[in-house]
OpenMM code with the backbone's topology and positions (N, CA, C; nanometers):
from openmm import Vec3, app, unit

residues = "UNK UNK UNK UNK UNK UNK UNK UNK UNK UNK UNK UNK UNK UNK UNK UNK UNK UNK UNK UNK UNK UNK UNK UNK UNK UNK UNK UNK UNK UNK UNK UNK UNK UNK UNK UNK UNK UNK UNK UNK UNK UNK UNK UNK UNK UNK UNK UNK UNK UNK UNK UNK UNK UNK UNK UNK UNK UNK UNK UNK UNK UNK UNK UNK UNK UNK UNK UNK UNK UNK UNK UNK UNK UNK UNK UNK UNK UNK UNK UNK UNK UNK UNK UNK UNK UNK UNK UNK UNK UNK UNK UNK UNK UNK UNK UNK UNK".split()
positions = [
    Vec3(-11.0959, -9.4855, 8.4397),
    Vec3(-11.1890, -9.5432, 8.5350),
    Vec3(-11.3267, -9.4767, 8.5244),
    Vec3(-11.3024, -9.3537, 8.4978),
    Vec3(-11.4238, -9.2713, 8.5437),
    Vec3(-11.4735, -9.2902, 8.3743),
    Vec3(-11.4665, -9.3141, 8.2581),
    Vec3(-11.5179, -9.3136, 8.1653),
    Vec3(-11.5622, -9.5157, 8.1434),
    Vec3(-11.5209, -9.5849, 8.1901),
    Vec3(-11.6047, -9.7186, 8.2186),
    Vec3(-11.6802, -9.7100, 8.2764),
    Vec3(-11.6843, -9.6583, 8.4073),
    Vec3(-11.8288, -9.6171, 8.4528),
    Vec3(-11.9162, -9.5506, 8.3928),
    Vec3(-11.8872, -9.5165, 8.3457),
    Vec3(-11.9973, -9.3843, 8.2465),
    Vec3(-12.0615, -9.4822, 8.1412),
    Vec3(-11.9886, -9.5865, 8.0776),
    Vec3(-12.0111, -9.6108, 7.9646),
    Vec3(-12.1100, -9.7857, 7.9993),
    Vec3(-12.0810, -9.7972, 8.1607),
    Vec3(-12.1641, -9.9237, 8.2472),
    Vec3(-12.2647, -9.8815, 8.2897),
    Vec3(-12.3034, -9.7615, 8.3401),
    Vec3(-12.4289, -9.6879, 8.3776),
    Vec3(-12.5136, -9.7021, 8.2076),
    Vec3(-12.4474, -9.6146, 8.1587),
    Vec3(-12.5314, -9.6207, 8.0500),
    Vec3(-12.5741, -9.7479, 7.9631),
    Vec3(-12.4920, -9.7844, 7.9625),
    Vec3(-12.5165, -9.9773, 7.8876),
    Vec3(-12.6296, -10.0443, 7.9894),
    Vec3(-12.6442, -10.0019, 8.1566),
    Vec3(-12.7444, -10.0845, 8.1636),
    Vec3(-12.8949, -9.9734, 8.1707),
    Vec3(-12.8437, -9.8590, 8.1864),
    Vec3(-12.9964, -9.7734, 8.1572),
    Vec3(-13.0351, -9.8019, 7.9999),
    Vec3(-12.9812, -9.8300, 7.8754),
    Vec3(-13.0052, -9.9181, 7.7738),
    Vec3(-13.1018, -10.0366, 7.8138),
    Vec3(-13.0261, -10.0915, 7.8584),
    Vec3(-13.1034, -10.2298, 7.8958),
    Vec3(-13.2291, -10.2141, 7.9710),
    Vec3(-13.2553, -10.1762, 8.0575),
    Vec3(-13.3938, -10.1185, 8.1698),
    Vec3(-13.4674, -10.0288, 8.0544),
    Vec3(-13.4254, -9.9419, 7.9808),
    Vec3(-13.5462, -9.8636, 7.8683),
    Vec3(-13.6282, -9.9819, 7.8104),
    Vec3(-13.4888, -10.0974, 7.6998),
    Vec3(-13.5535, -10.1951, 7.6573),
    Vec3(-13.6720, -10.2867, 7.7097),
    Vec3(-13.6330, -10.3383, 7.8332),
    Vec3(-13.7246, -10.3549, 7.9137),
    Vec3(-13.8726, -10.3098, 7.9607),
    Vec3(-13.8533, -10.1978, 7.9550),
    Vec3(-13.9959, -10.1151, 7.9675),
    Vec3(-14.0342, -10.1155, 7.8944),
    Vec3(-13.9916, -10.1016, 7.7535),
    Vec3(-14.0661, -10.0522, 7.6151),
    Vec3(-14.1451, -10.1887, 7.5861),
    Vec3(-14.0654, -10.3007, 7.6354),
    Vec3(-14.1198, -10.4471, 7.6087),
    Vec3(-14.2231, -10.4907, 7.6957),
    Vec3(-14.1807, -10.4614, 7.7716),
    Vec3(-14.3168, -10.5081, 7.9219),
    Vec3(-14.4272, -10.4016, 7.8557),
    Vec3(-14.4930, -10.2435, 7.8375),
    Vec3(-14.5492, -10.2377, 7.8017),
    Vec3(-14.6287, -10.2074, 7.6446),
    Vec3(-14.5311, -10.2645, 7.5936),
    Vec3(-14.5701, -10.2788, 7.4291),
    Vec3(-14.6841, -10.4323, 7.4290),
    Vec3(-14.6673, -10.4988, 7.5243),
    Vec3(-14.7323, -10.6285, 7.5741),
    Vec3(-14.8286, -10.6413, 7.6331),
    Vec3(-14.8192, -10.5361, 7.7799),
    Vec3(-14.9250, -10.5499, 7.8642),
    Vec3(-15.0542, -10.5531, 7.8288),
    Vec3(-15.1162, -10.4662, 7.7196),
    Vec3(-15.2421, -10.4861, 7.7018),
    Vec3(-15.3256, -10.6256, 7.6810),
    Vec3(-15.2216, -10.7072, 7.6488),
    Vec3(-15.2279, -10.8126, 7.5723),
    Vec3(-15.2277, -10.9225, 7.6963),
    Vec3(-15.1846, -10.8553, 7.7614),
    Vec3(-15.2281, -10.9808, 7.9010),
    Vec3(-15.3091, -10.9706, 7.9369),
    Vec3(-15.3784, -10.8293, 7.9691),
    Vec3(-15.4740, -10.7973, 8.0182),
    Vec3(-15.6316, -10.8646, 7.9386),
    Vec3(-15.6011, -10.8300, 7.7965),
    Vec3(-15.7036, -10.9043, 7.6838),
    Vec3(-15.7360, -11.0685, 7.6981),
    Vec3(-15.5474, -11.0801, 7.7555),
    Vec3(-15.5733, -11.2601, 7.7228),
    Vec3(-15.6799, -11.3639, 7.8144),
    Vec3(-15.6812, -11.2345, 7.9157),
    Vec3(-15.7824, -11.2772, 8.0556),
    Vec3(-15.9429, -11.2657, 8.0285),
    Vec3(-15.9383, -11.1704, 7.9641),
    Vec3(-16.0983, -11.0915, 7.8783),
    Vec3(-16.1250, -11.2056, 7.7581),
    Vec3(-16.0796, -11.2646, 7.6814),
    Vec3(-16.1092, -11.3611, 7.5862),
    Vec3(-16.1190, -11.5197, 7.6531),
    Vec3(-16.2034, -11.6231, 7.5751),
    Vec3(-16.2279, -11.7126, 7.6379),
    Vec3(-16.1032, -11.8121, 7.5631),
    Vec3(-16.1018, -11.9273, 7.5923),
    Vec3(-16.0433, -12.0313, 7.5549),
    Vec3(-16.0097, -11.9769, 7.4111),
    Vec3(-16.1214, -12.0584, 7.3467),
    Vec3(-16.2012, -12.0347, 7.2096),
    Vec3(-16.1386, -11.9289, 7.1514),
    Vec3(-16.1362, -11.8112, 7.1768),
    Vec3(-16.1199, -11.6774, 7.1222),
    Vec3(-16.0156, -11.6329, 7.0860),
    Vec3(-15.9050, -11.6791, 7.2167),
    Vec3(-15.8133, -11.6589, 7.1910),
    Vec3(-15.6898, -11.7960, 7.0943),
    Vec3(-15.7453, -11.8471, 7.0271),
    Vec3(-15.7433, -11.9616, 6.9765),
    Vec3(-15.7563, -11.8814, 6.8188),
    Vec3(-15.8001, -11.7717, 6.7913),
    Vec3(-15.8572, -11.7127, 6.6629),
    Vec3(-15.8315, -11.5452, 6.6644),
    Vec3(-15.7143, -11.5089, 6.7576),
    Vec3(-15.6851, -11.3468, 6.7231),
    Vec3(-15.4861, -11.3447, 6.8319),
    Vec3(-15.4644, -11.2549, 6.7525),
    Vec3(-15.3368, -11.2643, 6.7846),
    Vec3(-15.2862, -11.1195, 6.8441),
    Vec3(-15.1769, -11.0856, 6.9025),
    Vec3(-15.1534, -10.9397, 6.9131),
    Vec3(-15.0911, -10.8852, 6.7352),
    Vec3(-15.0706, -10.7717, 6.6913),
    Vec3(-15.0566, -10.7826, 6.5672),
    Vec3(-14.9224, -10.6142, 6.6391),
    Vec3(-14.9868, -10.5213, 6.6435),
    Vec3(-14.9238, -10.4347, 6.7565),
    Vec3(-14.9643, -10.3129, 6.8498),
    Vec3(-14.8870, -10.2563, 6.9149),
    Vec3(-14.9629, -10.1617, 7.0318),
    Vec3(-14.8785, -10.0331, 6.9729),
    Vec3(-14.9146, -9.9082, 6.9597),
    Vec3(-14.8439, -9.8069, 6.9293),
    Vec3(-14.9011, -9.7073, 6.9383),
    Vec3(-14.8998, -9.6040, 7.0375),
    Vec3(-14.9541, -9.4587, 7.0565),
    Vec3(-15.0815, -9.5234, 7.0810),
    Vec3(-15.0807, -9.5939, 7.1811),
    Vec3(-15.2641, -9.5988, 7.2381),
    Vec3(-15.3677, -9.6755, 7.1455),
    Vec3(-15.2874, -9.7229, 7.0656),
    Vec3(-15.3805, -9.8198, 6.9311),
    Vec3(-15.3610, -9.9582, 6.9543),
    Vec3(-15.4463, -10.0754, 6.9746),
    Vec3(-15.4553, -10.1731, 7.0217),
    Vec3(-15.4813, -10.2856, 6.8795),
    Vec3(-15.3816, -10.2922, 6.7842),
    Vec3(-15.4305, -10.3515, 6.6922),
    Vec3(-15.4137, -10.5549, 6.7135),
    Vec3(-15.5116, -10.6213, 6.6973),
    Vec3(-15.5411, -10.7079, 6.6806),
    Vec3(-15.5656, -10.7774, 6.5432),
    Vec3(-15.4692, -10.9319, 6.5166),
    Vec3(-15.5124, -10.9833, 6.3819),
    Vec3(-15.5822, -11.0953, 6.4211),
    Vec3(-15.6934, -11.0723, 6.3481),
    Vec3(-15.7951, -11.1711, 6.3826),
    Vec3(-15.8215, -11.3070, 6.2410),
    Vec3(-15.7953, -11.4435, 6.1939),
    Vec3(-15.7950, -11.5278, 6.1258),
    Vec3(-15.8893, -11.5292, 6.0582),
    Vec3(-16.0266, -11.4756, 6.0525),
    Vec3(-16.1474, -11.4551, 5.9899),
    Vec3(-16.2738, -11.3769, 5.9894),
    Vec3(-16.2983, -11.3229, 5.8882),
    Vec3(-16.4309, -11.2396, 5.9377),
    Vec3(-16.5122, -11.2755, 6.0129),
    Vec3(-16.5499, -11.3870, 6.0218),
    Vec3(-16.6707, -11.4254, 6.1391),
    Vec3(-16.5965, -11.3575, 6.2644),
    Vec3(-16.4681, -11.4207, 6.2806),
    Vec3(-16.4346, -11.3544, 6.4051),
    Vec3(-16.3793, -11.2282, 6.4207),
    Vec3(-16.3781, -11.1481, 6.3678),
    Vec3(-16.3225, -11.0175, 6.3317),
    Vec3(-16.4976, -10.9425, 6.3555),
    Vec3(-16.5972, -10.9915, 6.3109),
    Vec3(-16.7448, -10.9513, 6.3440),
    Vec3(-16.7811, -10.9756, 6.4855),
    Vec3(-16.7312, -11.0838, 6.4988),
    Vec3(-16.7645, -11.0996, 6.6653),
    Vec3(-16.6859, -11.0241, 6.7858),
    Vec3(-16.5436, -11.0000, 6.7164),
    Vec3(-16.4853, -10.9340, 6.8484),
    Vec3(-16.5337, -10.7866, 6.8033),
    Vec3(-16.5613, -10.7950, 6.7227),
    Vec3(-16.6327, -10.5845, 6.6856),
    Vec3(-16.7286, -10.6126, 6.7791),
    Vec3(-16.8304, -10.6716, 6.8002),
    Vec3(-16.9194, -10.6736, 6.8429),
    Vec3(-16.8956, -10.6557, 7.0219),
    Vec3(-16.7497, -10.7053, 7.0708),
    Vec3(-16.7354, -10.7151, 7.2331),
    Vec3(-16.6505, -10.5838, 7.2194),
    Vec3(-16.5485, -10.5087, 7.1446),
    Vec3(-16.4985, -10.3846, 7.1225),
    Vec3(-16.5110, -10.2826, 7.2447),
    Vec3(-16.6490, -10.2740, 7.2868),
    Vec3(-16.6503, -10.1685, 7.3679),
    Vec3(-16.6117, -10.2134, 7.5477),
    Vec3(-16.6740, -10.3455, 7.4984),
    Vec3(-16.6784, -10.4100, 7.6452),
    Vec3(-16.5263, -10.4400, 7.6405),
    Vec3(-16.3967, -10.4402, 7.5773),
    Vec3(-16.3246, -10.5190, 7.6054),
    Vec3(-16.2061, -10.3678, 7.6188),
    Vec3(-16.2792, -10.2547, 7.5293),
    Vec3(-16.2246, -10.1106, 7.5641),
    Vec3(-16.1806, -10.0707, 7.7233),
    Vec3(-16.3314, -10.1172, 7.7862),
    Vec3(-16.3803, -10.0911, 7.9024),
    Vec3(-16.2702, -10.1199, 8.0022),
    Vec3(-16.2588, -10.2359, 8.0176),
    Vec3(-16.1823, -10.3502, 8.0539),
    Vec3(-15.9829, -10.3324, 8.0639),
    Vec3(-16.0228, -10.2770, 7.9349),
    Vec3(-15.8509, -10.2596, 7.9293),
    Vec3(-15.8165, -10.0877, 8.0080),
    Vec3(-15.8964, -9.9956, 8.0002),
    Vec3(-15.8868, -9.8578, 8.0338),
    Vec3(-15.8946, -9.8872, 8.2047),
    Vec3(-15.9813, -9.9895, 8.2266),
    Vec3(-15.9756, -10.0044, 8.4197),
    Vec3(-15.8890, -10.1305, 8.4374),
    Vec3(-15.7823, -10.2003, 8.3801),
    Vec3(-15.7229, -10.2871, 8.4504),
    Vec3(-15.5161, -10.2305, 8.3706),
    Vec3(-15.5460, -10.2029, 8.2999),
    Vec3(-15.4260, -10.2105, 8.1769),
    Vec3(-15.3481, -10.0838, 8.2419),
    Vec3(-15.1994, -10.1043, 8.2756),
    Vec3(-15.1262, -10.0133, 8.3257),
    Vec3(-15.0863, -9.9155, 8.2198),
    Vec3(-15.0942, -9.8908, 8.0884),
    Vec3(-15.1322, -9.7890, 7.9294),
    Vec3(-15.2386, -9.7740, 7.9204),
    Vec3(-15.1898, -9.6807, 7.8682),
    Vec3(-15.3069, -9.5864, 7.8479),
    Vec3(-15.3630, -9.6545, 7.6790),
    Vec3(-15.4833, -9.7185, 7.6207),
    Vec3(-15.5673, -9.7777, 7.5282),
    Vec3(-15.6491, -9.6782, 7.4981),
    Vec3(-15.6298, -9.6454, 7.3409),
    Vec3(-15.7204, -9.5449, 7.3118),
    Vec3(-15.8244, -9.5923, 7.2417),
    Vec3(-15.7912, -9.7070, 7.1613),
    Vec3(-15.8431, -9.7789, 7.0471),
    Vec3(-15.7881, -9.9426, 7.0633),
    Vec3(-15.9130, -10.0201, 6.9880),
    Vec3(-15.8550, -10.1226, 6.9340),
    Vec3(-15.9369, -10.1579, 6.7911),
    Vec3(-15.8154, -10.1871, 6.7092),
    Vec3(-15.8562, -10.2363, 6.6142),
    Vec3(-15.8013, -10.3810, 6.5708),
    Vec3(-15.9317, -10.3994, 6.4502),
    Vec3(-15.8472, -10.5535, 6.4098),
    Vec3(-15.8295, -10.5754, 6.2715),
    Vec3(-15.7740, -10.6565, 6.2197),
    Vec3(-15.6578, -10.6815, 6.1155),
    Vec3(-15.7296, -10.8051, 6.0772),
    Vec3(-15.7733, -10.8788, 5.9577),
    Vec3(-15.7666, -10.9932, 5.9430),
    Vec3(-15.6447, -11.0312, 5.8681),
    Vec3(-15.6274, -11.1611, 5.9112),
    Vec3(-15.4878, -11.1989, 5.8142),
    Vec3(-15.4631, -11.3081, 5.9472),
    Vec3(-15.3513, -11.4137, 5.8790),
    Vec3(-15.2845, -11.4655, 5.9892),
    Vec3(-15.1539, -11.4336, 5.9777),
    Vec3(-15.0836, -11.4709, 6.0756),
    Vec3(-14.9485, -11.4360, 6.1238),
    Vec3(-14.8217, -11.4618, 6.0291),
    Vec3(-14.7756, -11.3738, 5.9483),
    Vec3(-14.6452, -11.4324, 5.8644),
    Vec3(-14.5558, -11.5102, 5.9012),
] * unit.nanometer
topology = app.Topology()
chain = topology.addChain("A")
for resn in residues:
    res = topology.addResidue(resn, chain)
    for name in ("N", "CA", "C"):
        topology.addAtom(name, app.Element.getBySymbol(name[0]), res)
């Protein structure tokens, strides 16, 4: 008895880690999706989040020049709304495999 319990506690503290790691491996990305317009987000994708690095793949240099260009403002943005901590973002051109 006492080792099913053990082994049900732990199977769902499994499950609740997963959970967290997923909710904020994401969050930034909600937070961004609000900061980008229609348009924008129409032309950059999440690519991934890891140790405070905000990488973004963006479909073309034009737009890979233009979001460099909002970078700081969108830094800003994520450090006062984003429940992680954002150290960086970078971007990637390429599209999505």
């Amino acid at each position: 008895m006492a080792q099913l319990l053990k082994e049900t506690i732990a199977g769902l503290m499994h499950k609740l880690e997963g959970k967290q790691r997923g909710k904020h491996r994401d969050e930034p990305w909600g937070t961004l999706k609000k900061a980008f317009t229609k348009k924008e987000l129409a032309h950059v994708q999440l690519h991934y989040f890891d140790k405070g690095i905000l990488a973004l793949r963006v479909d073309s240099s034009s737009w890979m020049y233009s979001f460099g260009l909002k970078k700081e403002a969108l830094l800003y943005k994520l450090r006062n709304k984003a429940r992680v901590v954002v150290r960086d973002i970078r971007f990637t051109l390429g599209e999505e495999a």
